[in-house]
C-alpha positions in Angstrom: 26.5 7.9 -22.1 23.6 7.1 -19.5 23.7 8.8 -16.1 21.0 8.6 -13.0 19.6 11.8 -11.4 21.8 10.6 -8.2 24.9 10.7 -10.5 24.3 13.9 -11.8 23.4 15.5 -8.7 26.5 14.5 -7.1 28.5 15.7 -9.6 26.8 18.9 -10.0 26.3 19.3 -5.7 22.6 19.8 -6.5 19.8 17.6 -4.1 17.2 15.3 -6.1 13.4 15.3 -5.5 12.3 11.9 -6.7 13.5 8.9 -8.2 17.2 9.2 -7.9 17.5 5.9 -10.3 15.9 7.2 -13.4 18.5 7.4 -15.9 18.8 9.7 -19.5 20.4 9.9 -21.6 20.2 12.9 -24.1 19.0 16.5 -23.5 15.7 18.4 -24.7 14.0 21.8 -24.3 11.4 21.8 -21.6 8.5 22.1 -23.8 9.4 19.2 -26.0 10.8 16.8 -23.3 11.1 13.2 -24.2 11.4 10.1 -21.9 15.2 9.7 -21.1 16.4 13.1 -21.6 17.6 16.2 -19.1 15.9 19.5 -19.5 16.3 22.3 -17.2 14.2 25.6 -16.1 15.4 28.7 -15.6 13.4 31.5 -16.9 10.2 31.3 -14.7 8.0 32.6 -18.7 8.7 29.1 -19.0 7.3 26.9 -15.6 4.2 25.8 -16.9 5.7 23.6 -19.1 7.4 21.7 -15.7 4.2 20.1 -14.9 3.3 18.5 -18.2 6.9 18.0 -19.5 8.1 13.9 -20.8 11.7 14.6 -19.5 12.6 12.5 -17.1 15.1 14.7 -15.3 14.5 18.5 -14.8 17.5 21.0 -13.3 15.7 23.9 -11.4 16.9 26.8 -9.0 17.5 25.8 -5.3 14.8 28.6 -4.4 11.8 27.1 -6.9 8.8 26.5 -5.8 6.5 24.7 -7.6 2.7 25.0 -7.9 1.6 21.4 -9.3 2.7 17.7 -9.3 5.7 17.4 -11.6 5.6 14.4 -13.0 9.7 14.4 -13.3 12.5 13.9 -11.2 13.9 17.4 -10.1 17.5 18.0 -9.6 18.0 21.5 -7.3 21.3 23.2 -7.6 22.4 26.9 -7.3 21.8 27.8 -11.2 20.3 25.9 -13.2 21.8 27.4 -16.5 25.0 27.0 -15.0 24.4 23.2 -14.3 23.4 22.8 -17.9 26.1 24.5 -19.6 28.6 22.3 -16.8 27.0 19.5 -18.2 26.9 20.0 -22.0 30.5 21.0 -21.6 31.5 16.9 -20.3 29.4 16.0 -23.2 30.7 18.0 -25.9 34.0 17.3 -24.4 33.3 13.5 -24.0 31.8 13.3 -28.1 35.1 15.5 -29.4 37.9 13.2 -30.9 41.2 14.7 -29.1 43.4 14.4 -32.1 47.0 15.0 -31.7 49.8 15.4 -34.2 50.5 17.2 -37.2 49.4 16.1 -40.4 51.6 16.2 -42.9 50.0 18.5 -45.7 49.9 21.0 -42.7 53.3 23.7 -43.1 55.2 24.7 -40.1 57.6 27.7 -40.6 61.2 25.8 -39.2 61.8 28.6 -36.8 57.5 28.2 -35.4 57.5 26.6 -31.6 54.2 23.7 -31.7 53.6 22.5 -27.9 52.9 19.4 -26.6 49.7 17.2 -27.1 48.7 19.8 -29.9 47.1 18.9 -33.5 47.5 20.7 -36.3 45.2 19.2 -39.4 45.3 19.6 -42.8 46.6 22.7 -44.7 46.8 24.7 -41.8 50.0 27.1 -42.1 52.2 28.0 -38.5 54.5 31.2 -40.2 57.7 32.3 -39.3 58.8 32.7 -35.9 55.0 31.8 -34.5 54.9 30.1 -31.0 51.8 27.7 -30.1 51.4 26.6 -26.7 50.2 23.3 -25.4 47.1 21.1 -25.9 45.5 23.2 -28.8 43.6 22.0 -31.6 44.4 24.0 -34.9 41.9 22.8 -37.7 42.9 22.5 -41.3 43.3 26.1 -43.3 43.7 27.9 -40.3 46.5 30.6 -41.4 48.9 31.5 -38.5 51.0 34.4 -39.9 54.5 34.9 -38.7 55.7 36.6 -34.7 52.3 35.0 -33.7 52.3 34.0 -30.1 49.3 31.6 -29.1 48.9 30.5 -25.3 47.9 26.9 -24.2 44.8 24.6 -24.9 43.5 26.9 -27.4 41.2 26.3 -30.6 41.5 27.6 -33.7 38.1 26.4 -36.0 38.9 26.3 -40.0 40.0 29.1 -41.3 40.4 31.4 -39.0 42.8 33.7 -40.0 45.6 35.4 -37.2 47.9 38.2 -39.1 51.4 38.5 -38.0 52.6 39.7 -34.8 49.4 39.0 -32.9 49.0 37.5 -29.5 46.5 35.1 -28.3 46.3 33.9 -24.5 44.9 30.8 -22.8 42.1 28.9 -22.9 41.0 30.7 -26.4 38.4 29.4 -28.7 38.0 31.4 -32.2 35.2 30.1 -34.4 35.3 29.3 -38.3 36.6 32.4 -40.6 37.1 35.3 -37.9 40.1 36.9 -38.5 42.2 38.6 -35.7 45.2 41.4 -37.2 43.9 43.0 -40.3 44.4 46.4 -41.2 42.1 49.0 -39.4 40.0 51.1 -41.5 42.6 54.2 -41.8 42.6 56.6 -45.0 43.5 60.0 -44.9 42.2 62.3 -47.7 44.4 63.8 -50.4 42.7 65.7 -53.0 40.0 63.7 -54.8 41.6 60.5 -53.1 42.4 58.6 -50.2 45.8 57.5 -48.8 46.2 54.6 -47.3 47.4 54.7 -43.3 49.9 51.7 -42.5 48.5 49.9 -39.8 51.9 49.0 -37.9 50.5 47.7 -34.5 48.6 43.8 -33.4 45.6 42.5 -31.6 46.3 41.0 -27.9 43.2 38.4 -26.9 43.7 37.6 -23.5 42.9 34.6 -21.6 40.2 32.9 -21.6 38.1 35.1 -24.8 36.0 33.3 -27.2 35.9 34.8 -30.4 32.6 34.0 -33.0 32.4 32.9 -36.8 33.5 35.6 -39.5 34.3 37.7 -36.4 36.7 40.4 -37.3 39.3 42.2 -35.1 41.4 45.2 -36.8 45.2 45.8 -35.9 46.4 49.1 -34.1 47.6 52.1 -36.0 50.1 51.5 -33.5 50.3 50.2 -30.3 47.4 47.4 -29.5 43.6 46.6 -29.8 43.3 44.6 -27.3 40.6 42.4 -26.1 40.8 41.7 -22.3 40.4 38.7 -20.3 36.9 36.7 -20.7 35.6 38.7 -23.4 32.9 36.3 -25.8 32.0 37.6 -28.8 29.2 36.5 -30.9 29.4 35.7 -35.2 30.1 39.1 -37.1 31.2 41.2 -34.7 33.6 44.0 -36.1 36.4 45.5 -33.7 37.9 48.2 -35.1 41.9 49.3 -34.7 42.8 50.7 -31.2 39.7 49.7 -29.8 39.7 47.9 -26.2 37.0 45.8 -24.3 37.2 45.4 -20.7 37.7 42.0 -19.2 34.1 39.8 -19.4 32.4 41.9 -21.4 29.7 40.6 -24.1 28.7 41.1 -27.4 25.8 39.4 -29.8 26.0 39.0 -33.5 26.5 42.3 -35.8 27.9 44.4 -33.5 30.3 47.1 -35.0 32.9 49.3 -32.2 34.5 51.9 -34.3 38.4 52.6 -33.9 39.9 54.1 -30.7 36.6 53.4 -28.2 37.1 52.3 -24.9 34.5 49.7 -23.4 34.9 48.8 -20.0 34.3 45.9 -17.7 31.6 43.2 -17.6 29.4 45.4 -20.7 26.6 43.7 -22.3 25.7 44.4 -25.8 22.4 43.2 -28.0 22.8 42.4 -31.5 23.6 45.5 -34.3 24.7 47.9 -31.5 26.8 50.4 -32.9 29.5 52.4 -31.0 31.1 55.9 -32.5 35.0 56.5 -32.2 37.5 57.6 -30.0 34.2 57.6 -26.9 34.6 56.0 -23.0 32.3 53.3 -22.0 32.1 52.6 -18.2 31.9 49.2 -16.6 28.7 47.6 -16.2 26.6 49.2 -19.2 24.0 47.1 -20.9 23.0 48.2 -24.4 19.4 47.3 -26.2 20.2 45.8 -29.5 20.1 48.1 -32.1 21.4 50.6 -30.3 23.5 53.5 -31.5 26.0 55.2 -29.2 27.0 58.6 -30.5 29.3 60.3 -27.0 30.9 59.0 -23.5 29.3 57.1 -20.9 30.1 57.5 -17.2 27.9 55.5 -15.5 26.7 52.4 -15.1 23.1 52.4 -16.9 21.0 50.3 -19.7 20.4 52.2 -22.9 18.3 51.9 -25.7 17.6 53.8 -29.2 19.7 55.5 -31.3 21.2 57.6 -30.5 20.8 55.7 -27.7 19.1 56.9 -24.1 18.2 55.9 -21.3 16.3 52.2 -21.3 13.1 54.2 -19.5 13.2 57.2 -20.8 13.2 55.5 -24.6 10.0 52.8 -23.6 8.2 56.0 -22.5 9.1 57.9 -25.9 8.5 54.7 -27.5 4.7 55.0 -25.7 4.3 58.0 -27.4 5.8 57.0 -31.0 2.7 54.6 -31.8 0.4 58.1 -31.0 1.9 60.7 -33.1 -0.3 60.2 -36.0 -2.9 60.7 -33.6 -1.5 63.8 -31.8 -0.5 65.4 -35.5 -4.1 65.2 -36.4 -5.6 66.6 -33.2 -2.8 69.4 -33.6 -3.6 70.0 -37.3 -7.7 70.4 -35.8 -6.5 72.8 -32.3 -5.1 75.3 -35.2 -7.5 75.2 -37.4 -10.0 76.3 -34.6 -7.4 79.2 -33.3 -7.8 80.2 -36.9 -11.5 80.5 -36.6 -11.3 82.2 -33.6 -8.6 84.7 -34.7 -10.9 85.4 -37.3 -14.0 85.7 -35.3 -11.7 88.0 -32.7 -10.9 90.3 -35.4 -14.1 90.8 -37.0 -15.4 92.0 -33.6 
């Protein structure tokens, strides 16, 4: 596919600065931009690549301001990430072959539902009972278990795994291996043992949640974990039983929620966070990676450290880590000298 800067500013409502002829055709980072691709620029770390850059088309910000001649055509809209992430979304759209049909080493359950316009490839298994809703992709070995309920123009990569009785909603994309429904870490101890605790409830993914590779999302003791609407998690993320996320919450790769938390609304988590159980997580709270989260958080705040604290308070301690060996030394000297004057005291 070729498109002009006029074309693409049209479709994304943006204004172009330029030649609104010049035509690409492929995309490239800023810094290693190539005649006859798009790049963008968004984070301003990165602006003094604009005025050197080969691309031919560049998306900025409506409010940029440039401080040089740019050699390349600029296309203004509101966000420039946005725009790009609109327009990769046509193009990954446009390269994707919409398959349809069910292939025939693929097993459907005789009681399982498959909507219309849906593909189900090879070896993929739809159990008992299961329900799939319109225009989804299912890729081969994807194991559907029986009572699943799966909403419209979902897709399911290879091998993802959905245990019985869970629900998926709308607009869903789960990546290769994560698995949504298994058993939820529960043992109780007996003696020198431990029992195992039957893990009778689901998971419920709501619309519009995107769920990453050899991402894993435990079933309820009882009741639901439940994931809510516009979640995206990243590759190895573990979501323990009872757990539940607030709608468009985030979450990078290797983070661990242990069972029974509650994470509100519109969170955003760096990678290897790790949450205790059974604590409250208000909307809007932004965690470091790496951090550890040990008791309840009421307000909206950015943490860091673990146990995690406040995002200023830990840069200031973090200030003073690099000195200790420094301060232990000049301690270790201040007592030796009250020694010498205790001594000195006393022999007067």
């Amino acid at each position: 596919m070729e498109f002009s800067a006029q074309q693409i500013a049209a479709f994304l409502n943006g204004t172009v600065e330029g030649d609104p002829e010049v035509k690409v055709k492929s995309f490239s980072k800023i810094e290693e931009g190539k005649p006859g691709t798009l790049t963008f620029l968004a984070n301003p770390k990165y602006e003094h690549y604009i005025y050197n850059t080969k691309a031919s088309i560049v998306l900025v910000n409506n409010d940029f301001t440039p401080t040089g001649q740019i050699p390349a055509t600029l296309v203004r809209v509101e966000n420039a990430y946005t725009a790009l992430a609109v327009l990769l979304n046509v193009v990954e759209q446009h390269k994707q072959k919409q398959q349809t049909g069910i292939d025939s080493s693929a097993f459907i359950a005789t009681s399982a539902s498959v909507g219309e316009n849906c593909y189900v490839g090879h070896f993929a298994y739809v159990g008992q009972h299961a329900t799939i809703g319109m225009n989804c992709r299912i890729y081969p070995h994807v194991y559907i278990g029986d009572n699943v309920t799966i909403g419209d123009n979902c897709i399911l990569y290879p091998h993802v795994t959905i245990y019985e009785g869970c629900v998926v909603g709308n607009n869903a994309i789960l990546h290769a291996g994560s698995v949504i429904g298994s058993d939820g870490f529960g043992f109780a101890p007996e003696g020198d043992l431990y029992k195992k605790i039957p893990q009778l409830g689901n998971v419920i993914l709501e619309d519009d949640v995107e769920i990453g590779a050899n991402t894993t999302i435990d079933r309820a003791v009882m009741d639901s974990t439940i994931i809510h609407k516009g979640v995206k998690l990243d590759n190895l993320v573990q979501i323990a039983h009872n757990v539940e996320v607030g709608e468009n919450t985030v979450m990078a790769a290797q983070v661990g929620i242990a069972g029974s938390t509650k994470i509100g609304k519109h969170c955003m988590f760096g990678g290897q966070v790790g949450l205790a159980g059974h604590i409250k997580i208000t909307d809007h709270v932004n965690f470091g990676a790496q951090s550890g989260v040990i008791s309840d958080i009421k307000e909206p705040t950015t943490v860091l450290g673990a146990p995690a604290i406040h995002a200023k308070a830990f840069m200031r301690s973090s200030a003073i880590f690099n000195r200790l060996p420094d301060m232990y030394r000049t301690m270790g000297q201040l007592q030796r000298e009250i020694a010498e004057l205790k001594k000195l005291i006393n022999k007067e």
